[in-house]
C-alpha positions as CSV (number, residue, x, y, z in Angstrom):
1,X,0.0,0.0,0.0
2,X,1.4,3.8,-0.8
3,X,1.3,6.5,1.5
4,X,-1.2,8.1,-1.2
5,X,-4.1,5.4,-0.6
6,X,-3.6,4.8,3.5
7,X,-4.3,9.1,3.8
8,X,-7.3,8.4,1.4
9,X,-8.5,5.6,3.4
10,X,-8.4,7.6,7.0
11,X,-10.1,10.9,5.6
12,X,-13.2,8.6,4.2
13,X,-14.2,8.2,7.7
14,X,-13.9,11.7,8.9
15,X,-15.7,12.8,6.0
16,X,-18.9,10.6,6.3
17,X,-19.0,11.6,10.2
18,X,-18.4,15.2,9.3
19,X,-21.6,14.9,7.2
20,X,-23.5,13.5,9.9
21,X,-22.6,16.2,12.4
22,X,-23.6,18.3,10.3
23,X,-26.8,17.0,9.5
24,X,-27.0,16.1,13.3
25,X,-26.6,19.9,13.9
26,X,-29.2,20.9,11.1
27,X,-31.9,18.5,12.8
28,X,-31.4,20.2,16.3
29,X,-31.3,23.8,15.1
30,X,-34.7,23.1,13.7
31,X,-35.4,20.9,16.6
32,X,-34.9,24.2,18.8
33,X,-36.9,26.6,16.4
34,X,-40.0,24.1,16.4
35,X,-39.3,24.5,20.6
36,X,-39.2,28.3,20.2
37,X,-42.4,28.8,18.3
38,X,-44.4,26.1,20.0
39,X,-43.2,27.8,23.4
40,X,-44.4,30.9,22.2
41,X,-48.0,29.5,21.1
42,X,-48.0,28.2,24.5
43,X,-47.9,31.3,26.5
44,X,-49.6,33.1,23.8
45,X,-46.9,36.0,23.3
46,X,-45.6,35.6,20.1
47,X,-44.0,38.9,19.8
48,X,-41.2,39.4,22.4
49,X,-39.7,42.5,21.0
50,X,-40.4,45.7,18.9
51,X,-38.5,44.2,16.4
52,X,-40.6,41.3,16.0
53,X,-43.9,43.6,15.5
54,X,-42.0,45.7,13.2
55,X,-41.0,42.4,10.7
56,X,-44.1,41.2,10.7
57,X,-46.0,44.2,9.9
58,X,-43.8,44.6,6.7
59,X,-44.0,41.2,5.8
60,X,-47.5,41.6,5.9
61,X,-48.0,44.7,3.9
62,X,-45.4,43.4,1.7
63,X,-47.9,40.8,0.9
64,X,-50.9,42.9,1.0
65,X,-49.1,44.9,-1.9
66,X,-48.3,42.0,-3.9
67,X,-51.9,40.6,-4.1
68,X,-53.4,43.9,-4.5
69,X,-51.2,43.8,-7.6
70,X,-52.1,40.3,-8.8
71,X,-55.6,41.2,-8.3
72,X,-55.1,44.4,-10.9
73,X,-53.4,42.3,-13.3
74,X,-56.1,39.5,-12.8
75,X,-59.2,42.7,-13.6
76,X,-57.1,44.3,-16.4
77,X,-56.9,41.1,-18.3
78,X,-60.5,39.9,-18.1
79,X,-62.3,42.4,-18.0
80,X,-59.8,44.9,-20.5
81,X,-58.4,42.3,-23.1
82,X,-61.8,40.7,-24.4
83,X,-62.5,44.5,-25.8
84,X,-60.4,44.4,-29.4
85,X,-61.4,47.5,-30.5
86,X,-59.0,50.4,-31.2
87,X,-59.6,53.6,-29.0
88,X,-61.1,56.4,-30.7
89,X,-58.3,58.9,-31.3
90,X,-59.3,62.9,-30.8
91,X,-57.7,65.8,-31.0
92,X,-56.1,67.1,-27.9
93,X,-55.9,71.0,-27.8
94,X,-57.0,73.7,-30.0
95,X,-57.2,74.7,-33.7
96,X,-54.5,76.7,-34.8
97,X,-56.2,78.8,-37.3
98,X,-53.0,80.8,-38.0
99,X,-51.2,78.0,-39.4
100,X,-54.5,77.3,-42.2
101,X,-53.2,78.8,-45.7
């Protein structure tokens, strides 16, 4: 055996248990959010700081602002595209009667 294959062989290991430290790690992160929230549900105070009233009124007109704007698209394209008429075109302004030879 070369040097080369015995310092493959020993980091095979480490790499495999690195991967399930980290997905260890990733399981109790959202172990402990799932804690958080359901703790917070439990004593019914779900905002413990300005900060968390002031991020979720922006989500929420963040939101507001994008349906408002799916609902304008949804009105201007049933009720505006079935009408294939051209617009009447008028004049805007006055005569210039100067101008007439």
């Amino acid at each position: 055996m070369r040097v080369h294959d015995v310092c493959n062989a020993e980091t095979r290991p480490n790499e495999s248990t690195g991967a399930v430290m980290a997905q260890q790690d990733l399981q109790q992160d959202f172990q402990n959010q799932f804690n958080d929230v359901v703790s917070r549900l439990q004593s019914k105070q779900l905002f413990q700081s300005d900060w968390d009233i002031a991020s979720f009124a922006i989500f929420f007109i963040f939101i507001g602002m994008v349906l408002l704007l799916v609902i304008l698209v949804i009105i201007r394209c049933c009720c505006c595209c079935c009408c294939d008429e051209k617009p009447k075109r008028r004049k805007v302004g006055i005569d210039n009667m100067g101008l007439e030879p």
